[in-house]
Backbone bond lengths (Angstrom), bond angles and torsions (degrees), N, CA, C in turn:
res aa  C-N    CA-C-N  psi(-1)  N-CA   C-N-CA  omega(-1)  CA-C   N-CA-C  phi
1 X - - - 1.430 - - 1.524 108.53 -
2 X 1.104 122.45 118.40 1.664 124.04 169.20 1.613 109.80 -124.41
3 X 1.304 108.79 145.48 1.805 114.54 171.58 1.415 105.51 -78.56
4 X 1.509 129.64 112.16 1.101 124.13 115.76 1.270 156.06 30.77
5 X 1.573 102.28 -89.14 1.190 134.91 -145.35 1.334 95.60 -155.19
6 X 1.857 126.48 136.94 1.380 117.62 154.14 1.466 87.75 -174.23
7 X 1.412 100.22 134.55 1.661 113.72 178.14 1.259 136.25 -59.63
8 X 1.552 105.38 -24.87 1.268 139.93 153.29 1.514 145.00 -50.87
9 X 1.897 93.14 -58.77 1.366 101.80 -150.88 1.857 90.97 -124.28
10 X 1.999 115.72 28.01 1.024 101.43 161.95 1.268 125.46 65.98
11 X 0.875 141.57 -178.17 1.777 170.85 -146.52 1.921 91.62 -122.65
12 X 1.510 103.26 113.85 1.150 101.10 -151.19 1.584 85.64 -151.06
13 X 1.114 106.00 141.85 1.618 121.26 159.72 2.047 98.41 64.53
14 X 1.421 144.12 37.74 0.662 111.99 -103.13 2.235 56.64 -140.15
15 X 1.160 115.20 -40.94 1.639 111.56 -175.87 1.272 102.87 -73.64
16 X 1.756 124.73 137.98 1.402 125.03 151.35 1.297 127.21 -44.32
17 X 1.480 131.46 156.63 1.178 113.72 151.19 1.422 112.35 -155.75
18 X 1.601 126.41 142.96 1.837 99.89 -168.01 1.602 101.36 -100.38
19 X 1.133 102.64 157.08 2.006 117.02 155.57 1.818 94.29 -132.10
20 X 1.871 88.77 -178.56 1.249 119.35 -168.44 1.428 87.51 -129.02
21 X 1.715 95.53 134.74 1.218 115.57 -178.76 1.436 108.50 -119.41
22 X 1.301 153.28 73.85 1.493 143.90 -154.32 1.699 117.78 68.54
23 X 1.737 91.47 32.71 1.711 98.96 175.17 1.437 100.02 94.67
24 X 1.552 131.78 -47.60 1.356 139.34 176.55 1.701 110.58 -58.19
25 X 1.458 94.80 113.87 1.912 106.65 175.07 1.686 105.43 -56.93
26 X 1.051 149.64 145.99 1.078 165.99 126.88 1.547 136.79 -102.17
27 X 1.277 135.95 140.91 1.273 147.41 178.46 1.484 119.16 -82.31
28 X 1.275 113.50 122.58 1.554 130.94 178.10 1.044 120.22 -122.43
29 X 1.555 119.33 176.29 1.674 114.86 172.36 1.459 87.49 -136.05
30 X 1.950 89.33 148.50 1.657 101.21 -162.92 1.678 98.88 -64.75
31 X 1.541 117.46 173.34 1.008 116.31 -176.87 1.553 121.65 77.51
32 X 1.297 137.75 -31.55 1.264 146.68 159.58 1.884 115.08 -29.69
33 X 1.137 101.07 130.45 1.311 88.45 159.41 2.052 130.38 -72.77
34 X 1.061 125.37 -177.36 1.370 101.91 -178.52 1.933 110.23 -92.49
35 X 1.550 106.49 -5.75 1.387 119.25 169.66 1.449 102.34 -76.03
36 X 1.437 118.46 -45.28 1.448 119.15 175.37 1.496 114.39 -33.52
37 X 1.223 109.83 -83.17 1.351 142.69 -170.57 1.716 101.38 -59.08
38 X 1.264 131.88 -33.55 1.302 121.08 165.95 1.562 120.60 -53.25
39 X 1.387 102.56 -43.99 1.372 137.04 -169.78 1.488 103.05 -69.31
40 X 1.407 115.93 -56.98 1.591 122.30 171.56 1.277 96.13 -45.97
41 X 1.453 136.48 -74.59 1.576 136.49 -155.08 1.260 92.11 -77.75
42 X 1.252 143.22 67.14 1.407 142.50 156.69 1.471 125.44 62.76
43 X 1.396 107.84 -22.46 1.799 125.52 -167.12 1.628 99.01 -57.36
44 X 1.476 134.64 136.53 1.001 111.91 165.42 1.720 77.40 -150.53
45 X 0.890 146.91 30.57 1.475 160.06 152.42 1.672 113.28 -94.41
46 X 1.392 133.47 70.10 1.376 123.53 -175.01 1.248 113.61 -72.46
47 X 1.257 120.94 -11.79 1.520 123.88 -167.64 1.605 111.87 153.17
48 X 1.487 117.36 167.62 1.428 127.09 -177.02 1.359 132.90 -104.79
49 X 1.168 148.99 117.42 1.709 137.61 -158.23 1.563 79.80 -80.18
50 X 1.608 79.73 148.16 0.989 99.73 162.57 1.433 142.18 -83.96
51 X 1.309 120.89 -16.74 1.692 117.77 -175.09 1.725 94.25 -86.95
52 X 1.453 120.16 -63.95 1.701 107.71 172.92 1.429 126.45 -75.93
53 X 1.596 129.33 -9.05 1.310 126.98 -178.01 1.354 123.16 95.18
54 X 1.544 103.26 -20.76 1.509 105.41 -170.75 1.646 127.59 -71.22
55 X 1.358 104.43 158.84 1.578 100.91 -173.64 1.542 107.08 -48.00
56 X 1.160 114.76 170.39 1.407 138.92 -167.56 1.610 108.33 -158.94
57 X 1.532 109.87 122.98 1.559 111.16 -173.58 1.576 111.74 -173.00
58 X 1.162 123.79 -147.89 1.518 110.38 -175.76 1.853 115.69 -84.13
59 X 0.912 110.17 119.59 1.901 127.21 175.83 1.208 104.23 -77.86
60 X 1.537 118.36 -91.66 1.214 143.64 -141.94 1.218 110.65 -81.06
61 X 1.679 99.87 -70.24 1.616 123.55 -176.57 1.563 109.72 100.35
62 X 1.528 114.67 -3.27 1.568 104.04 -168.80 2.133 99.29 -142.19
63 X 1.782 90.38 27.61 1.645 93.58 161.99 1.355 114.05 94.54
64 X 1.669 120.26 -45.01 1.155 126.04 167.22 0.936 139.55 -55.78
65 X 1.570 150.30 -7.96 1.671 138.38 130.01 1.111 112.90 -53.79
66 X 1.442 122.22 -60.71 1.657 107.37 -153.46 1.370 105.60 109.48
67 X 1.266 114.82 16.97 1.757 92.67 -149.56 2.170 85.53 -113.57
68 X 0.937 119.11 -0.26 1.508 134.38 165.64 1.485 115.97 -72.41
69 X 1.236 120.23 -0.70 1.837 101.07 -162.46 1.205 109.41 -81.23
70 X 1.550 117.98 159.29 1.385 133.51 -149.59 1.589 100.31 -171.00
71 X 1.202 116.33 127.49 1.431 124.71 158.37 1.082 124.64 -46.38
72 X 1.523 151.54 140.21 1.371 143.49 173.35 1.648 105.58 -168.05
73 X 1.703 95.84 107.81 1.299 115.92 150.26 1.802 87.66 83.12
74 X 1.509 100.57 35.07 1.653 105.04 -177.39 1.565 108.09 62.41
75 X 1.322 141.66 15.81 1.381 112.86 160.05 1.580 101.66 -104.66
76 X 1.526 110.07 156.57 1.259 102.93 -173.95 1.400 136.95 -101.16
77 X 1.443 147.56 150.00 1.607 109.09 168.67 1.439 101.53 86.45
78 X 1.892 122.72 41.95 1.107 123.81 -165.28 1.911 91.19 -120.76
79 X 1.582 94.95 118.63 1.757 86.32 171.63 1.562 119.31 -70.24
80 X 1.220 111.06 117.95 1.472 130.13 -159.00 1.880 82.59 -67.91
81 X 1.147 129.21 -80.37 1.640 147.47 -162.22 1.800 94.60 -26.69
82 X 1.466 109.24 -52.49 1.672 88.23 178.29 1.386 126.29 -109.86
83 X 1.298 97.62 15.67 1.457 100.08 165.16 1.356 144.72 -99.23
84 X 1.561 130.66 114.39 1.295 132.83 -156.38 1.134 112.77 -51.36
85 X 1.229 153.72 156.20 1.295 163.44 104.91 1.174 118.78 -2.21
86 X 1.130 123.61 124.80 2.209 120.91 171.08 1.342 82.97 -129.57
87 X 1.875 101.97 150.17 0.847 142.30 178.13 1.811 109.47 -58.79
88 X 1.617 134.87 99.53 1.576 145.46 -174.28 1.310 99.26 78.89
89 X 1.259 130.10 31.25 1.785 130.06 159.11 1.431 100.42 -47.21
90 X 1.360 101.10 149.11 1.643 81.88 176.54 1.919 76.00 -127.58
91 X 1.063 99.13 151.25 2.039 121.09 175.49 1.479 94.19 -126.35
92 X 1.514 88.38 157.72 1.577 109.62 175.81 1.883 104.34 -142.39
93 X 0.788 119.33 158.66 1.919 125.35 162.02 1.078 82.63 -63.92
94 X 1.454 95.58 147.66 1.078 115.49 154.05 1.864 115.86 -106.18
95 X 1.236 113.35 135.92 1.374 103.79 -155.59 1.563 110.33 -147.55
96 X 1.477 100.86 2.31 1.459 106.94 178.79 1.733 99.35 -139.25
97 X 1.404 109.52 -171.55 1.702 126.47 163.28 1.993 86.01 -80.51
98 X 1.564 94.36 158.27 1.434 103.12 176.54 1.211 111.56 -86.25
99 X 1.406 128.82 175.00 1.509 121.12 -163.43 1.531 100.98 -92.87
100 X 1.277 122.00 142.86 1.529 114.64 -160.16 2.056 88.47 -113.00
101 X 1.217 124.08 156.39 1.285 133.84 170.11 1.114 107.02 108.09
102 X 1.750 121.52 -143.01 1.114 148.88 145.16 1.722 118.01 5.25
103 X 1.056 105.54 -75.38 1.194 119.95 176.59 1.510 128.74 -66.16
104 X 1.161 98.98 -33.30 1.823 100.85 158.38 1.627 122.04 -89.42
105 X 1.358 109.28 -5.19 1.535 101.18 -174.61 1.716 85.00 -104.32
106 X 1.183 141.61 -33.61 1.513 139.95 177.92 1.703 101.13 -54.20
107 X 1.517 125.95 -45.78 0.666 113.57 160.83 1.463 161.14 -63.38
């Protein structure tokens, strides 16, 4: 769902811009959040918990579950719902715990 039109809030959302969603390029509009823009391209599966398996995707919309997280640009455990979009972000599901050690402090 995107506005259009609003008397208010202007000419809005109005430049393309792409990311990678699981390696797959996709189309956004600047300003989007990255829950937005999942949501625009149909995605409404961000990833799976881990202790029951079940989907994981947008709850709230305003950060407070948790229930949005998504990899981006390799950091992990990033709430997708308030976070803007940049222009070749690349996101991933999140689908596991993040890798703890080595690999997060290299990073």
């Amino acid at each position: 769902m995107e506005i259009k039109q609003h008397p208010i809030l202007e000419k809005t959302l109005q430049d393309d811009i792409y990311f990678y969603f699981n390696d797959k390029k996709m189309k956004a509009k600047k300003g989007q959040t990255v829950a937005g823009a999942l949501m625009a391209n149909g995605i409404l599966e961000f990833g799976r918990s881990r202790k029951l398996n079940q989907a994981r995707g947008l709850y709230c919309g305003v950060g407070r579950c948790m229930s949005c997280y998504v990899t981006i640009n390799n950091q992990y455990h990033i709430i997708s719902c308030t976070t803007l979009l940049e222009e070749g972000m690349k996101v991933y599901s999140n689908n596991s715990d993040p890798k703890v050690g080595r690999d997060v402090i290299e990073n």
